[in-house]
GUDRENPA-218255 format. One record per residue (C-alpha): x, y, z. Coordinates in pm, whole numbers, plus 32768, in hexadecimal, padded with zeros to 4 digits. Last residue first. Layout:
// residues N
XYZ...
***
This chain:
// residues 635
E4103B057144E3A63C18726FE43E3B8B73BEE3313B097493E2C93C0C75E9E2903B86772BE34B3A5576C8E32B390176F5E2FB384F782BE2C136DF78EDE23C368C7A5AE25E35127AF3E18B35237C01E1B234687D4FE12433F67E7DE21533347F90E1BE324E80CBE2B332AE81C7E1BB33598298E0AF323A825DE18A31818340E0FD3247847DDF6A31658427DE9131D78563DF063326853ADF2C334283EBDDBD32C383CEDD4733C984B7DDEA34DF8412DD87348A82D8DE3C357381A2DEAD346D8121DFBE34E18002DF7E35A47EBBDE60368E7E88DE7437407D3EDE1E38D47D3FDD6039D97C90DDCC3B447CEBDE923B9D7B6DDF773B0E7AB0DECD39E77A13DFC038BF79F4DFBA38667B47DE1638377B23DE6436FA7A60DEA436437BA6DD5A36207C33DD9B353B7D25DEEE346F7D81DF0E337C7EABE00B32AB7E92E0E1328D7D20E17032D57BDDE017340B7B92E09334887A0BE0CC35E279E9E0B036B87861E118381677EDE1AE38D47961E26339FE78ECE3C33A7D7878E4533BE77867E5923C1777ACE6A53CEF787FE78D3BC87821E6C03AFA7916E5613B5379C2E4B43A607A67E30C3A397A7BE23139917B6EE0B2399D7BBEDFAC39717CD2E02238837DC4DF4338337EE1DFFE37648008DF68364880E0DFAD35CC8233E0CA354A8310E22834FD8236E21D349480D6E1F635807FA5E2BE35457E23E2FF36057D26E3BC35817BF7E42F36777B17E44C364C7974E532365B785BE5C8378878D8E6B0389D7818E7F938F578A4E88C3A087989E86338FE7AB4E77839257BC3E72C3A127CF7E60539FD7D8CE4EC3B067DCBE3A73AD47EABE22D3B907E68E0DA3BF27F1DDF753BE57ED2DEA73C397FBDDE6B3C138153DF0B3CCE8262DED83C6183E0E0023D5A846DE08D3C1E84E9E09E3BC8835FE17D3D0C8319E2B23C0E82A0E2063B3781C6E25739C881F7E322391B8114E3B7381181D1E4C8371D8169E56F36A77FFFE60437677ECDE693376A7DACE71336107D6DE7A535AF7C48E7AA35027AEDE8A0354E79D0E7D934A2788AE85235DB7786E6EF369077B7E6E436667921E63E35A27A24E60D36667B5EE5A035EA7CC2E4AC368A7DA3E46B35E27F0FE31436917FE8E2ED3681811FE1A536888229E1F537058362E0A6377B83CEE076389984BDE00D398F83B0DF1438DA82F9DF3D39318177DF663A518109DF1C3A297F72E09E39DA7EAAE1703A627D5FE2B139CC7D2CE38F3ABF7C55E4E83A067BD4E6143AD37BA7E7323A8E7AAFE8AF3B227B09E9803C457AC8EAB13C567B75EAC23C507D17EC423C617DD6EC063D8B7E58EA973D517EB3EAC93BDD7F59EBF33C6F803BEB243D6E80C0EA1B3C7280F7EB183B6481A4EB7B3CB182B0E9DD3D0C82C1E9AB3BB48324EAAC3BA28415EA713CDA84D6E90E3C6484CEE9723B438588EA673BC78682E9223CAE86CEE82D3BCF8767E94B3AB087BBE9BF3BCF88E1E8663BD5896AE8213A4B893DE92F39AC89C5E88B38858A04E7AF39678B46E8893A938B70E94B3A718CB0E8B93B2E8DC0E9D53BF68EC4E98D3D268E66E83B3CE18DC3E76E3E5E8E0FE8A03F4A8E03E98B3E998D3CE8693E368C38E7D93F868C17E9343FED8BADE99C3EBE8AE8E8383F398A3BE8B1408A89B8E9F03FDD8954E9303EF0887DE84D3FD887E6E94840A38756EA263F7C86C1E8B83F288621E8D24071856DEA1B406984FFE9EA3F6A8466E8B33FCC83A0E9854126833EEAB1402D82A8E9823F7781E8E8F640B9813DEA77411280F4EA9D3FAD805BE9783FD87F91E9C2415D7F1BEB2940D27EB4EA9D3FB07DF8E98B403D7D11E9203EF47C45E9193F5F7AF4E8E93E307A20E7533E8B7A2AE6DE3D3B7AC2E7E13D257B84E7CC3EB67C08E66C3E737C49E6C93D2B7D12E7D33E167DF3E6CA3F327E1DE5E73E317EE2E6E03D977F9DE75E3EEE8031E5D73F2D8066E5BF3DD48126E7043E5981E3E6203F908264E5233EA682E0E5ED3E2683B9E6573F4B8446E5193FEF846AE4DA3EC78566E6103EF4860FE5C9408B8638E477400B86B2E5113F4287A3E6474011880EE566412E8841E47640848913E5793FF589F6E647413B8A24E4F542128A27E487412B8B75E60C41618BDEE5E942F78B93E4B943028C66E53F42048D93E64D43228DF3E689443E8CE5E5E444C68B9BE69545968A9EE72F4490899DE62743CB89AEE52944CA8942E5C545158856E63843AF879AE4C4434887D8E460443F86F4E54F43F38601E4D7428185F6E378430485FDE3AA43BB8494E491429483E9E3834180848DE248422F83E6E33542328291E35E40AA82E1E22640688331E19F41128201E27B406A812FE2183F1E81BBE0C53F3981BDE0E23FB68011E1A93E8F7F92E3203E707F3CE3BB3D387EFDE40A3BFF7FB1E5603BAF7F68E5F63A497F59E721398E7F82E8533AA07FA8E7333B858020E7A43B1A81A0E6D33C0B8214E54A3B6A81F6E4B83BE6833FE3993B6B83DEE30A3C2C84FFE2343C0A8646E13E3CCF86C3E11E3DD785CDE16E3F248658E059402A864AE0A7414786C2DFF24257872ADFFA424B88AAE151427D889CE14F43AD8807E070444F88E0E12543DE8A25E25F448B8969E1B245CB898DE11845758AE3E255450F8B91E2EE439D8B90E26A42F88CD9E14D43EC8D61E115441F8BF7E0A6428F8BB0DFB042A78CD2DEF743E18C5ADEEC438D8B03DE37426B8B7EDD4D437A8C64DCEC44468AE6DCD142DA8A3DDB9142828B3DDB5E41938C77DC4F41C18D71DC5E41048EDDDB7B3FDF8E61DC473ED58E8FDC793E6F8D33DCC83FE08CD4DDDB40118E05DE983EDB8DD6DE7B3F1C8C39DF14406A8C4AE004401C8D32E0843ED98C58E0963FD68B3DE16D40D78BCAE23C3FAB8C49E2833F038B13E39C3FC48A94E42D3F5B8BF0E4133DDB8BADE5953D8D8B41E5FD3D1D8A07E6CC3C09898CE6733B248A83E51F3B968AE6E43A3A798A37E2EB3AD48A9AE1ED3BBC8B3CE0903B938B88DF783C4E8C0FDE963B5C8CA7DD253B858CC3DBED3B0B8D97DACB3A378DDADA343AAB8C8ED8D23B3F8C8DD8823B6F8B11D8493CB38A2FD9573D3B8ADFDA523C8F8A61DA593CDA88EDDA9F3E67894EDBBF3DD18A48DC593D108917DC2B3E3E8845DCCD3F278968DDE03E3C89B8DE5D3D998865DE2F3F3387DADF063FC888CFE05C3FA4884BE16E3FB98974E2C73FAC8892E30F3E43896FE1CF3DD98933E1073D5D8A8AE0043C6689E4DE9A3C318A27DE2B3AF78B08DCAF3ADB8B1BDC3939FB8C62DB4538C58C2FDA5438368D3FD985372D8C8CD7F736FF8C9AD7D736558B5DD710377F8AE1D7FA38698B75D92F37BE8AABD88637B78962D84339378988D99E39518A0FDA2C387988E8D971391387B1D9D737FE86C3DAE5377B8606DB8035F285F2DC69360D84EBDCA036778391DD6237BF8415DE5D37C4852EDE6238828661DCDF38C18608DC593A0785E0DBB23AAF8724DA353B3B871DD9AE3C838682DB003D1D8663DC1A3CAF86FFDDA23D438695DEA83C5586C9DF0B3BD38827DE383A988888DE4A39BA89B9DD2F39288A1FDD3138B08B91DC6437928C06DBF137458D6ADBCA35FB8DDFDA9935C08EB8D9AD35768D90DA8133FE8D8FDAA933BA8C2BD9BF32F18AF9D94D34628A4EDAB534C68A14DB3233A2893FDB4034008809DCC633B487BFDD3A349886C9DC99360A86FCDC93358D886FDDF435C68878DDC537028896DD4736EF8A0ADE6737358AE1DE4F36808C3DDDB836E08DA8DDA536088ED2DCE4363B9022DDE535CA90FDDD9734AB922EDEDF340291E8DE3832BE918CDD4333BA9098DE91341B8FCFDEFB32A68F8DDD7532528F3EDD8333698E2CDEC233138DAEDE5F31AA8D97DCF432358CC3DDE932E38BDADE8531EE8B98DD6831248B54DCF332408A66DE3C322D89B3DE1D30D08971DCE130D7891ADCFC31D98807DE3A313A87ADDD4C3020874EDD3A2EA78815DCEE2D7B872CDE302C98873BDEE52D60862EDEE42EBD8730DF4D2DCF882DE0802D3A8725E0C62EC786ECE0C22F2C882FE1D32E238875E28C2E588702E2A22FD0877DE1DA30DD86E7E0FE312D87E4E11432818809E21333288715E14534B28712E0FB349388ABE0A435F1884BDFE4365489C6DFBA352A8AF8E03F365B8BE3DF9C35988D67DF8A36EC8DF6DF2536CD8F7DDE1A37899032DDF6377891DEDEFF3844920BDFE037F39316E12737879234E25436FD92C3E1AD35A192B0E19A35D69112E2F935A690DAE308345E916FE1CC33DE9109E20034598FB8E36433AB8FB4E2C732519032E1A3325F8F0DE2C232A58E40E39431468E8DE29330478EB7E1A430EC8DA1E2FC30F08C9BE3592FA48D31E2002EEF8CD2E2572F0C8B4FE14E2F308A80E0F330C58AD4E25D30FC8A34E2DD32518A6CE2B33359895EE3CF3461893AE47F339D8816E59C32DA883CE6B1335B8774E61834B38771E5E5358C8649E53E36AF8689E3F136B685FAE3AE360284C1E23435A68511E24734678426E36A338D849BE422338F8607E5B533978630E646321985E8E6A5312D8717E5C230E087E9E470318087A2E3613166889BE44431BE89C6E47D31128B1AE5C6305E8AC4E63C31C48AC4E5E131DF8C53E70131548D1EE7FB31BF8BF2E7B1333B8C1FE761340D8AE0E61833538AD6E59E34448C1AE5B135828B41E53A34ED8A48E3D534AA8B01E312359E8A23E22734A389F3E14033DB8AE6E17C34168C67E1E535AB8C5AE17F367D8D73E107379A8E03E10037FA8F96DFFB38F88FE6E07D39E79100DF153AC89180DFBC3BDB91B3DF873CB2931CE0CA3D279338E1413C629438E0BC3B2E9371E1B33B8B9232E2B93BD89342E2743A6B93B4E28939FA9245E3D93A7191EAE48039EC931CE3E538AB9315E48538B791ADE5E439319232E5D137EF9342E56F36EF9224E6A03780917AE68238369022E6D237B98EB0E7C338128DB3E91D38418E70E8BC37338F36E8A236058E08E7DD350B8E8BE88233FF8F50E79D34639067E68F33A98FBEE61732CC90EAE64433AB923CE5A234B9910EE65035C99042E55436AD8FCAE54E37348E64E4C0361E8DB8E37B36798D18E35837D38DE4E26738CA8D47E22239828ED6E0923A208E9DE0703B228F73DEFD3BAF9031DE5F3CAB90A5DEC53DB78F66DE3B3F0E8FABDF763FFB8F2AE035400B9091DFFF3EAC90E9E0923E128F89E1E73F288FDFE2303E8490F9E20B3D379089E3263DA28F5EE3FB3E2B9088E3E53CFF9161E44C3C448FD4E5643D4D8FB0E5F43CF49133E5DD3B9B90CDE6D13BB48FA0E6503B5A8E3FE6503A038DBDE5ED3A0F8C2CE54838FB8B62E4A6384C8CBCE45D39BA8D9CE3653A148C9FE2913AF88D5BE0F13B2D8D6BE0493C148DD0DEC33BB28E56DDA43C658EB9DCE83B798F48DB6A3B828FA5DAC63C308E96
***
């Protein structure tokens, strides 16, 4: 392969140059040739210098940056954003007038909410006038002869009432985003760079085949791969993209993930998939720093510099790396997890509980053992050891954590459903949780003095991550004193496609004619980065009173598979008896009255059509379920 790439996100979290000259030092040491600066808009430019200085460096520091990069033999990639994740550039009145959406946060994806989006408006000549000018700027400190165009999730693209009369006048998103992408190319070429973009946006727009076979394509994917990579997003465009790529005659690089807890199995499956084709290259990535820092991932950013370049080869000489940072007996440990990617954690249980299933027990009694591993051999390393062990540990411990207040949750809905809800032992469980994120957070003000003195925390982010769990586990302390008996509704669901953001809305109509809402957002399961599939289950709180009927309903991106429902009141059980489909898209909706694997489909489940039709988000699907008793009263 030609470039061995690591890549830093400099745009969600400024660090200080001395730590980036460190960072390239430490890519040359472990067999990287190359460094890939994440930027969006982090330099201040003769144009932009309005931006804010605390968050972004000077033209002067990034010259800086990159010249040491050159010294040390680094190929130094610039990366950037000229399609979505533009917020950063909205929050400043000369660009907001740029956006896709102008004045309410984006539909359908449900990402953070953002006034105006993070898409900018290909319709409006401004956004081209005004970007293209800030690439060329940024991009004449660079020497290499690639470029990163970004063009990945541009989730609200063309949504505005321009797009939308082009779209009406005969052009498709598809078109529009391949013309876009055809500008970027052109923009890139008139600099004399090579340009490479994210390709998972191909799995919408199918436009691959019709572009330039000089630009080069990076897949990013950071699950577990087995015989070829899953899709970002199911019921899309899918194939086998380096075997489609190498017929086409594409360059493509494969981009695995640097986890903060340094998990192996994203690099060595990905890597294992990889071979069977001739990509151009690889990029270890890293994102989103601002609440963390990226020495947990440095064991595992080794370990993949020195594998993709061919230094090591086998477990035994992987082992080998991660010991020469930790020590071999922790090396071993380390090496055995498997931390899911990203997580989804239900804590505020005040609105719904997802309930016990065997992944997430295990995880959580794997997470108990390593967490008090960690804790030792913390506590007796020194120098960049014990801040690699800081990081990790505060991860996994945060992690554990989380899943710790699901358990509190879980024992509080037995204890409704029984009228013994065990108070003390709750609060106590909840007082230990605290205590354990107050941990963390002076561990980290530690690594954070010593590598960020100076660095302000992008949006607050560091001191927001544990404020807000403070103040969820202060409003659930106050939720268990003051709780009494009350109803609890069981919605039974199939995994459905774990990057969607489809939502569901449940409302209540009771016996005596009181209606109300139970719930509405996501209900995602919370081990779904760990790629688990079944059956699994929610719990909502209702009133101590019998139910006429519920009304579930599902909007949002994609489809959701309910299998069953039940509610418990006056420690009587009830279960599903009859459901009439109200409206949308509703198939076989009998099967949510049989309690076992078989499912309904409710919602459209086409990725495609959602994303050449964004208002089908709002459009709603519903079910109107009704009960009776597990068990009739004997007349």
């Amino acid at each position: 392969m030609e470039l061995i790439c690591l890549q830093i996100d400099l745009a969600r979290q400024k660090e200080r140059v001395d730590y980036v000259k460190s960072y390239m030092d430490f890519a040359v040491e472990n067999g990287y040739n190359s460094v890939l600066l994440y930027l969006e808009n982090v330099v201040r430019t003769p144009s932009t210098e309005y931006f804010d200085k605390e968050d972004t460096y000077s033209m002067e520091e990034m010259a800086e940056m990159i010249a040491y990069g050159v010294e040390k033999g680094l190929d130094v990639i610039p990366a950037f954003e000229n399609l979505g994740h533009l917020e950063k550039f909205f929050e400043y009145p000369e660009w907001e007038s740029l956006s896709e959406c102008e004045d309410t946060a984006k539909e359908g994806r449900g990402f953070e909410k953002l006034k105006r989006g993070s898409c900018g408006c290909i319709s409006n000549a401004m956004l081209y006038e005004k970007l293209d000018a800030y690439i060329r700027e940024v991009a004449s400190l660079f020497h290499s002869e690639y470029i990163h165009m970004g063009l990945d999730e541009p989730f609200d693209f063309a949504v505005c009432p321009k797009c939308e009369e082009r779209i009406a006048n005969g052009e498709t998103k598809t078109e529009l985003f391949y013309k876009h992408i055809m500008h970027t190319y052109d923009l890139a070429k008139s600099m004399g760079k090579t340009m490479m973009m994210w390709d998972d946006f191909f799995e919408y727009a199918d436009v691959a085949e019709r572009l330039p076979r000089d630009i080069i394509f990076c897949n990013w994917n950071y699950n577990f791969i087995s015989d070829e990579p899953a899709g970002h997003w199911t019921n899309r465009i899918k194939r086998d993209w380096f075997h489609y790529y190498e017929e086409l005659g594409f360059r493509y690089m494969f981009c695995t993930y640097a986890h903060r807890a340094s998990s192996l199995y994203n690099l060595e499956s990905f890597a294992r998939y990889a071979s069977k084709y001739k990509p151009f290259g690889t990029i270890t990535t890293t994102w989103i720093r601002s609440d963390s820092f990226y020495l947990g991932a440095m064991p595992f950013m080794a370990s993949a510099g020195q594998l993709l370049s061919g230094k090591i080869s086998t477990d035994e000489e992987i082992l080998k790396v991660y010991s020469e940072f930790v020590g071999e007996d922790c090396a071993r440990l380390l090496t055995s997890l498997s931390i899911a990617t990203y997580f989804n954690g239900y804590n505020d249980f005040t609105a719904c509980c997802e309930s016990e299933y065997y992944v997430k027990y295990a995880y959580r009694k794997q997470l108990a053992y390593v967490v008090d591993e960690l804790r030792k051999y913390e506590s007796k390393a020194d120098g960049l050891a014990k801040d690699i062990l800081t990081d990790i540990y505060g991860y996994v411990y945060s992690i554990y954590l989380e899943l710790e207040i699901q358990s509190v949750g879980a024992r509080l809905y037995d204890g409704y459903e029984r009228n013994s809800i065990p108070k003390a032992e709750l609060i106590k469980g909840l007082q230990k949780i605290r205590a354990g994120y107050d941990e963390i957070e002076a561990k980290w003000q530690v690594l954070w003095q010593k590598y960020r003195e100076g660095i302000k925390s992008q949006r607050g982010k560091f001191s927001q991550r544990f404020t807000s769990k403070r103040e969820l586990i202060d409003r659930l302390t106050v939720v268990i004193e003051q709780s009494t008996r009350v109803g609890v509704l069981y919605a039974d669901l199939m995994m459905h496609d774990g990057f969607s953001t489809v939502r569901t809305s449940i409302s209540a109509k009771y016996a005596d004619g009181e209606e109300s809402l139970v719930y509405q957002g996501a209900v995602k399961p919370s081990m779904s980065g760990l790629d688990c599939g079944g059956c699994y289950t929610f719990r909502y709180p209702l009133a101590d009173k019998k139910m006429e009927y519920i009304i579930f309903e599902v909007f949002g991106e994609g489809a959701l598979y309910p299998t069953n429902f039940r509610y418990v009141v006056d420690g009587k059980q009830y279960v599903a008896d009859r459901v009439e489909p109200i409206c949308g898209w509703v198939k076989n909706a009998e099967k949510v009255l049989t309690n076992d694997t078989r499912f309904a489909e409710m919602g459209y489940e086409d990725g495609i059509k959602h994303f050449n039709e964004l208002a089908l988000s709002k459009e709603k699907s519903r079910i109107k379920i009704y009960f009776k008793k597990l068990v009739e009263e004997q007349k």
